[in-house]
C-alpha positions as CSV (number, residue, x, y, z in Angstrom):
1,X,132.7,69.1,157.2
2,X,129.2,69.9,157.3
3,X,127.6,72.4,159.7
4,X,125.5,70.6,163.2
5,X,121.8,70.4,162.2
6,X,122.2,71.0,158.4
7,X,119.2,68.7,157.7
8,X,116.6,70.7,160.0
9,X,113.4,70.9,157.6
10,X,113.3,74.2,155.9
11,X,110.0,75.4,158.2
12,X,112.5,76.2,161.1
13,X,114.1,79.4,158.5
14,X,112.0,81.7,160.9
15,X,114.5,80.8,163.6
16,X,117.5,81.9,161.0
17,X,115.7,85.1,160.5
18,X,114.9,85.9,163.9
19,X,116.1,89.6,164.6
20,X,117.0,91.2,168.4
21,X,114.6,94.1,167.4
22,X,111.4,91.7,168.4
23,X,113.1,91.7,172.6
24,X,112.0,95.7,171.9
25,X,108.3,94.5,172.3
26,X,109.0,92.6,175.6
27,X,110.3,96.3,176.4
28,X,107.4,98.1,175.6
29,X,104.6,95.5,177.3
30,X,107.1,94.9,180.5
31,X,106.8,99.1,180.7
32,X,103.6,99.1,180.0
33,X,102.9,97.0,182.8
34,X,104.9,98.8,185.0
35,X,102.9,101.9,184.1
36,X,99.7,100.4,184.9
37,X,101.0,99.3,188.3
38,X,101.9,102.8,189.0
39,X,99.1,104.9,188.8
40,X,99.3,107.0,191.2
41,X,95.1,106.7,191.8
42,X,94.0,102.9,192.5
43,X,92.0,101.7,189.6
44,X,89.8,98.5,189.4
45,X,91.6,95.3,187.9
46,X,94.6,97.2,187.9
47,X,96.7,94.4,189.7
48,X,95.3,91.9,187.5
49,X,95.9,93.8,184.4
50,X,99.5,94.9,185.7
51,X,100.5,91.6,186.7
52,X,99.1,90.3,183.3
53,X,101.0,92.5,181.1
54,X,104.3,91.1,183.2
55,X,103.5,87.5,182.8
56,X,103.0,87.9,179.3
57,X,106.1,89.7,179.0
58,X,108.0,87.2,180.6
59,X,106.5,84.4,178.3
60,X,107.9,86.7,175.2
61,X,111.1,86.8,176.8
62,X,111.6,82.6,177.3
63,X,110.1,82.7,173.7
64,X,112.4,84.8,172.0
65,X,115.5,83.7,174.0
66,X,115.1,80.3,172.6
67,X,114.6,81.0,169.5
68,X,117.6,84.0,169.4
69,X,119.6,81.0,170.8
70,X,118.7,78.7,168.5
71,X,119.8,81.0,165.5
72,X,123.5,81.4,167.4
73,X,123.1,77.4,168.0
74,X,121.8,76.7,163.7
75,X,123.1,79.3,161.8
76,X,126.1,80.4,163.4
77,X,127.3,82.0,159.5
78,X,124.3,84.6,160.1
79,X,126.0,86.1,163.6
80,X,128.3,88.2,161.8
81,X,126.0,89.7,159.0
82,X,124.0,90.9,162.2
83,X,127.1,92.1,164.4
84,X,128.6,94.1,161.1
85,X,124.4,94.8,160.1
86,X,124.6,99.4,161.2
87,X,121.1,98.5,162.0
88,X,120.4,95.3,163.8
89,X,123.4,95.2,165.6
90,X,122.1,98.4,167.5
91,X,119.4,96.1,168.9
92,X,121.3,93.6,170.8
93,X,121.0,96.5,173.5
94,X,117.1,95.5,173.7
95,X,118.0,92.3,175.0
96,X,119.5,93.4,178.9
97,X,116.8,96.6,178.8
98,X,114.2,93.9,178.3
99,X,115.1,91.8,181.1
100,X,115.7,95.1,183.5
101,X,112.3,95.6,182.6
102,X,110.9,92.2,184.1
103,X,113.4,92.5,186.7
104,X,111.9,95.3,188.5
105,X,108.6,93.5,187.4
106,X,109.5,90.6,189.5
107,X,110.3,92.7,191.9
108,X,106.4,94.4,192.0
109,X,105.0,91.5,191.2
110,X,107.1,88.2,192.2
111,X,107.6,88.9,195.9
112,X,103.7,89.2,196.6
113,X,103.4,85.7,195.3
114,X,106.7,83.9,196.2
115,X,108.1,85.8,199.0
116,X,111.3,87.1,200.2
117,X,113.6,84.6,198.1
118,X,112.2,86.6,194.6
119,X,114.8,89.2,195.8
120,X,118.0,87.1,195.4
121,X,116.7,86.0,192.4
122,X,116.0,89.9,191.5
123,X,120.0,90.4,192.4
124,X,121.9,87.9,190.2
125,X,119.3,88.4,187.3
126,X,120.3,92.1,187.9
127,X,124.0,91.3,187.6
128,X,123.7,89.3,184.6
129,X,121.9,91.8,182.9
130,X,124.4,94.5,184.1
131,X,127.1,92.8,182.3
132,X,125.2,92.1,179.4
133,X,124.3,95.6,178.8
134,X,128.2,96.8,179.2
135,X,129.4,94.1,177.2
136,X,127.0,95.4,174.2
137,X,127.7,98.9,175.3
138,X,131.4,98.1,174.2
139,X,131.0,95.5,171.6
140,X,128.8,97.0,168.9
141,X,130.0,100.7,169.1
142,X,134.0,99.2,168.5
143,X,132.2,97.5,165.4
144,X,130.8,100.7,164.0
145,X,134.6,102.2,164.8
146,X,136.2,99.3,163.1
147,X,133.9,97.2,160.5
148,X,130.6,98.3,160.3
149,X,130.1,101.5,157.3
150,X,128.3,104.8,158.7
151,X,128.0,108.3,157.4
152,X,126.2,111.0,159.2
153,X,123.4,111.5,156.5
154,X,121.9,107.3,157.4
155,X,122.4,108.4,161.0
156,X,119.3,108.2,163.4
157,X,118.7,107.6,166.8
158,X,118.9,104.0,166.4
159,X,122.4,104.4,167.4
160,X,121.3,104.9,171.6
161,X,120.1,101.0,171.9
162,X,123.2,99.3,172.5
163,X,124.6,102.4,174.9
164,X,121.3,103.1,176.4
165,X,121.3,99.5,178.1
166,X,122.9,99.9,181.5
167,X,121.5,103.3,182.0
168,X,117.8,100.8,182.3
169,X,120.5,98.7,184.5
170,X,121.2,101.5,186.9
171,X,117.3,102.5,187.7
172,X,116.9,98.8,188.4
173,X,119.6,99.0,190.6
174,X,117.7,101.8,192.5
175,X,114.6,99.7,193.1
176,X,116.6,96.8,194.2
177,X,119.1,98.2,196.1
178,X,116.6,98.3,199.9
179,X,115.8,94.3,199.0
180,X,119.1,92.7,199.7
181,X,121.7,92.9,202.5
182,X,123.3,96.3,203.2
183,X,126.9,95.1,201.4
184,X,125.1,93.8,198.5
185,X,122.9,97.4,197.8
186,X,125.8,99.3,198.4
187,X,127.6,97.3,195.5
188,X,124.3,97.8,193.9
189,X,124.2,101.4,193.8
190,X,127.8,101.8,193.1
191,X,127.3,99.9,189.9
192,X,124.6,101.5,189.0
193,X,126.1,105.0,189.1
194,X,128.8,104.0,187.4
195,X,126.4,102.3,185.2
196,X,124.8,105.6,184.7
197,X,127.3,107.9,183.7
198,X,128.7,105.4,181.5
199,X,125.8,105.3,179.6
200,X,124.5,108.9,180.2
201,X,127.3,110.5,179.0
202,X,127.8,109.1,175.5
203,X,123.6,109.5,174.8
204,X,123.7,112.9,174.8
205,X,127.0,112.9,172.9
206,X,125.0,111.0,170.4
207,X,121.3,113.2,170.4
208,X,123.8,116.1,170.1
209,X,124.8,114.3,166.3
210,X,121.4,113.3,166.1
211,X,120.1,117.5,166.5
212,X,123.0,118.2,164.2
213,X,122.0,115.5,161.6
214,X,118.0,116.5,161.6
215,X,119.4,120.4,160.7
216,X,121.8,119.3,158.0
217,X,119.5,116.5,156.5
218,X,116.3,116.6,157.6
219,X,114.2,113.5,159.1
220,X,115.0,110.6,157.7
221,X,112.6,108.1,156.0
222,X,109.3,106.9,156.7
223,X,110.5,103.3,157.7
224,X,112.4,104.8,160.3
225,X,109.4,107.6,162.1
226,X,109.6,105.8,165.5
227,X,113.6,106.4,165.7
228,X,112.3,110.3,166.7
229,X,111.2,108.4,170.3
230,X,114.4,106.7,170.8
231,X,116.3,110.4,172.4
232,X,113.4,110.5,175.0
233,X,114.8,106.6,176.4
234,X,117.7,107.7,177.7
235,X,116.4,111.5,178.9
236,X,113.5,109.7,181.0
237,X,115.3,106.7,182.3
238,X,118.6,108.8,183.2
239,X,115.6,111.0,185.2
240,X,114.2,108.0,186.9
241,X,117.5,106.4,187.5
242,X,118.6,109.5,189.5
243,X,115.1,109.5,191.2
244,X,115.1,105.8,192.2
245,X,118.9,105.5,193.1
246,X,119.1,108.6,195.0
247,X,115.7,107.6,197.4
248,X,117.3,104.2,198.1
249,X,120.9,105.8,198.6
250,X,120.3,107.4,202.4
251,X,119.0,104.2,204.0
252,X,122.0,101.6,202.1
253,X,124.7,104.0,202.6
254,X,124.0,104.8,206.2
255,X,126.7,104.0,208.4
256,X,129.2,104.5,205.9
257,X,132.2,106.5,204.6
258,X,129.7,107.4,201.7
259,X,126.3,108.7,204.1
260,X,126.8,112.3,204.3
261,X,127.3,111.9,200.1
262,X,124.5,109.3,199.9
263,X,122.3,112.2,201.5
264,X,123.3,114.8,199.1
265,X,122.6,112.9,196.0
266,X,118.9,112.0,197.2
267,X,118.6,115.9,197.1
268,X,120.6,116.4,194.0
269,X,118.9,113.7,192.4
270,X,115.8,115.0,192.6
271,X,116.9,118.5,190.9
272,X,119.1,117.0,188.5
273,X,115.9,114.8,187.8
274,X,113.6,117.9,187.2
275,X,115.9,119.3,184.9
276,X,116.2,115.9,183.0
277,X,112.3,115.6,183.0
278,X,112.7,119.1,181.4
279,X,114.5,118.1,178.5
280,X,112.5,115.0,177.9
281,X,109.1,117.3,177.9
282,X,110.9,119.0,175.3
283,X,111.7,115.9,172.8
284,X,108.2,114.6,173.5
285,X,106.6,117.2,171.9
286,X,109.2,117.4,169.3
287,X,108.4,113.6,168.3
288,X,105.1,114.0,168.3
289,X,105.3,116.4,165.7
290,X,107.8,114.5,163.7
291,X,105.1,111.5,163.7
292,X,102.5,114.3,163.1
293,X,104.8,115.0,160.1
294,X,105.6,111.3,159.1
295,X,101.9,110.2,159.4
296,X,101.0,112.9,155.9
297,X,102.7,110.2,153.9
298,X,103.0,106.1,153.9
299,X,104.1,104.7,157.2
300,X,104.6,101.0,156.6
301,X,104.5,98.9,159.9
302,X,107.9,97.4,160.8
303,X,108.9,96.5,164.0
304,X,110.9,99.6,164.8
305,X,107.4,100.8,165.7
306,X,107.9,99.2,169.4
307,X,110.2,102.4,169.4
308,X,107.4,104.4,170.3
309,X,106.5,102.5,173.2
310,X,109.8,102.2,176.0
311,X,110.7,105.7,175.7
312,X,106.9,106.9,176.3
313,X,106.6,104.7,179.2
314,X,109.7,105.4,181.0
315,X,109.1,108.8,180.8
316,X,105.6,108.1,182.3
317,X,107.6,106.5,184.5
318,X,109.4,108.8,185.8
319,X,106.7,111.5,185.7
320,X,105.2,109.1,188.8
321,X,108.4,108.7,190.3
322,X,108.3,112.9,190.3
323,X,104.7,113.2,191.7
324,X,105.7,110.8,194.3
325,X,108.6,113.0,195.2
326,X,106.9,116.3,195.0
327,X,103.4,115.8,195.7
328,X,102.9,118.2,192.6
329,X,99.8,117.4,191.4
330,X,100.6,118.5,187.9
331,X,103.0,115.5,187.6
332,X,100.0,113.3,188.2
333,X,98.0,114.5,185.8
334,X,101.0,114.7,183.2
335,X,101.3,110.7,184.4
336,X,97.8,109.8,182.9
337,X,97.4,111.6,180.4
338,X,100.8,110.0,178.8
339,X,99.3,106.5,180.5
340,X,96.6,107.1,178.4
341,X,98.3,108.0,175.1
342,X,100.9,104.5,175.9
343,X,97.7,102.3,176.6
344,X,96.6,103.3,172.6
345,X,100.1,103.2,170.8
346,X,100.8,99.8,173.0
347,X,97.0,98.6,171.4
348,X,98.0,100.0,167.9
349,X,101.8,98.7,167.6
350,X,100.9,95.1,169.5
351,X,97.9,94.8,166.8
352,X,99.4,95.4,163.9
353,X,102.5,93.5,164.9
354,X,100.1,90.5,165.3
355,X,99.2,90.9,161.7
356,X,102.6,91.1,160.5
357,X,103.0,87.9,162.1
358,X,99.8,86.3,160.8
359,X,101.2,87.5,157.3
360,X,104.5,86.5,158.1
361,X,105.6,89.8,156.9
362,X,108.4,90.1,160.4
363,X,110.1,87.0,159.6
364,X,113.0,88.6,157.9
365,X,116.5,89.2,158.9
366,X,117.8,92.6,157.4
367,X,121.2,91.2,157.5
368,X,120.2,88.3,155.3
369,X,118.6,90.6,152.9
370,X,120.7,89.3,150.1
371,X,120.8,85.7,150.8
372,X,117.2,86.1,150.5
373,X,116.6,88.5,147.9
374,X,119.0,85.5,145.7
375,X,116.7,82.8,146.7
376,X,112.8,84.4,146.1
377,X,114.3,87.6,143.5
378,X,113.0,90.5,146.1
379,X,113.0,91.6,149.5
380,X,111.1,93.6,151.7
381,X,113.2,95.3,154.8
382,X,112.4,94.5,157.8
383,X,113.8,98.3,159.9
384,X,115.2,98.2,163.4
C-alpha cells in the first residue's frame, strides 16, 4: 500500500528535512524579547521593540509547528531516524522551552492588549507545555539508555535540551502563578517545583560528565562551539525559577497548610538563587573563552549557533530578577552589559541564519544524512 501524500511534488522535501533544532531560534528571539522588556531603566521604543520581538516569535512558532507537523503527517519513516539521531533527538526539548518562552510573553505582552481572559489562556498553554517538556524529559533520555549509541568522548552539552525543558516550565509557572485563582496557582507552583527538581537535578548530573569529558578529551569540534553555552541554561533558569516561584509563593500559599513554608522559600529562594547566579557567572566566562578559543580556527555557521543565545538571555534574565530583589546596583549594570552583548550575538546568529536560508544551506535533516548523501553523492551536516 502506498504511503498518504506520496505524490506531493518534490519542492515540499524542505518539510521532510525540517529539524526541531530551528524552535531553538523562537527561544532565543522570545528571550531576547523578554530581555528588552526588562530593563531595569525605561528606554525609548522599548515596548514596541519588546512586543515586536514576541510577535515575531510567535509567527516562527505557528510556522515551524506546521511544518514540524507536516513532516510527522508526510514522512512518517523519517520520525525514527530523528528519535534514535544522539543529536537531533536532544532538540525536541526546544519545542516546550520555546513555547514557555512566549507564554510568559503573552503574559507581558497579551493582557495589555486583550485583557484579563490572556491569563486562562496563559494556564492551559502552561499545562500543555508542562507535559510536553516531561514527556521529552523521559522519552529521549530512555532512547539514549536503550537504542540510541553514545560514548563519553562525542559527549557535549547537547545532552541538557530535552531535560532542561520543564526547568523553563517551572519559572513560567512562577510568573503565572498570582494570574489565576488561588487553587489553580497553588497547583501551579506545586508543579513547578516538582518540575524543577526534576529537571535540576539530572543537569548538573550531566555538566558534572560534561567537566569530566572537557578534562579527559578536550573541547570538542568546531561545529559544535555554541554547545559550551548550553551548561549556563539550566544554571540561570534554575536561578530565575527559584527567584520567580519563591516571590509568587507567600501571596498563593497564604491561608494554607503550606504558608509558613511558602514564606521560607521566598527567602531561601533568593539565597539559593545567589549561589546559582554564582555558578552561572562562572560558566559564562568559561564559554566565552572556549568561543575565544573556537573562533582562532573555522567556525562554520549551523544552527546550533541559536545555542548562544537562550542561555545568555536567561541568565540576563535572571540577573534583573536579582536587581529587582536586591536593589544591588551591580546586578543592573551586570543586566546591560550582558543585554548588550545578546542584542549583537542575537544580530549575528539571526543574520547569518537568514543567509543559510537564502542559500538553503539549513534545509537538511542530520538523520537523513544518508538518504541524502545516496541521492546527490555528498552531504553537508547540519549540527544541533
Amino acid at each position: 500500500m502506498k504511503r498518504p501524500f506520496s505524490r506531493l511534488p518534490e519542492p515540499l522535501a524542505f518539510i521532510r528535512h525540517f529539524t526541531p533544532n530551528w524552535f531553538a531560534m523562537i527561544m532565543g528571539t522570545g528571550v531576547l524579547s523578554l530581555v528588552v522588556m526588562e530593563l531595569p531603566w525605561a528606554v525609548t521604543g522599548q515596548y514596541v521593540l519588546a512586543q515586536g520581538l514576541w510577535v515575531f516569535a510567535v509567527l516562527l512558532f505557528a510556522v515551524f509547528s506546521a511544518l514540524f507537523a507536516g513532516r510527522l503527517l508526510l514522512y512518517p519513516e523519517t520520525i525514527k531516524p530523528m528519535l534514535l539521531h544522539p543529536v537531533q533527538s536532544m532538540f525536541l526539548g526546544a519545542i516546550p522551552m520555546s513555547l514557555a518562552v512566549l507564554i510568559k510573553g503573552l503574559l507581558l505582552f497579551g493582557a495589555p492588549r486583550w485583557g484579563e481572559q490572556v491569563y486562562a489562556v496563559a494556564h492551559w498553554l502552561w499545562w500543555l507545555d508542562a507535559g510536553m517538556a516531561l514527556v521529552g524529559a523521559i522519552l529521549v533520555p530512555y532512547l539514549m539508555f536503550t537504542r540510541q549509541s553514545h560514548a563519553l568522548d562525542k559527549l557535549t552539552a547537547v545532552w541538557l535540551l530535552p531535560i532542561v525543558a520543564p526547568e523553563v516550565a517551572a519559572s513560567t509557572a512562577g510568573a503565572l502563578a498570582n494570574h489565576v485563582a488561588p487553587e489553580a496557582g497553588q497547583q501551579l507552583l506545586i508543579a513547578g517545583f516538582v518540575l524543577w527538581g526534576i529537571s535540576l537535578s539530572l543537569a548538573f548530573s550531566l555538566i558534572t560528565l560534561v567537566l569530566l569529558r572537557l578534562a579527559l578529551h578536550k573541547l570538542p569540534d568546531a561545529d559544535f562551539a555554541a554547545t559550551s553555552w548550553l551548561p549556563l541554561g539550566p544554571i540561570a533558569t534554575g536561578c530565575l525559577g527559584l527567584l520567580s516561584m519563591g516571590h509568587a509563593a507567600p501571596a498563593v500559599f497564604a491561608g494554607t497548610p503550606l504558608a509558613a513554608a511558602a514564606d521560607m522559600s521566598s527567602q531561601l529562594g533568593l539565597v539559593a538563587g545567589l549561589a546559582l547566579w554564582g555558578a552561572g557567572l562562572w560558566w559564562l566566562v568559561v564559554a566565552i573563552l572556549f568561543t575565544r578559543h573556537y573562533a582562532r580556527s573555522s567556525m562554520r555557521f549551523n544552527l546550533g549557533w541559536w545555542g548562544f543565545t537562550f542561555p545568555l538571555g536567561v541568565f540576563t534574565l535572571a540577573t534583573f530578577e536579582l536587581f529587582k530583589l536586591t536593589d544591588a546596583t551591580v546586578f543592573a549594570g551586570a543586566g546591560w552589559v550582558l543585554s548588550g552583548l545578546l542584542l549583537l550575538v542575537w544580530g549575528l546568529v539571526a543574520g547569518r541564519t537568514l543567509v543559510g536560508i537564502w542559500h538553503g544551506e539549513l534545509f537538511q535533516a542530520p538523520c537523513l544524512a544518508n538518504t541524502c548523501a545516496a541521492a546527490r553523492g555528498s552531504l553537508h551536516p547540519q549540527v544541533g
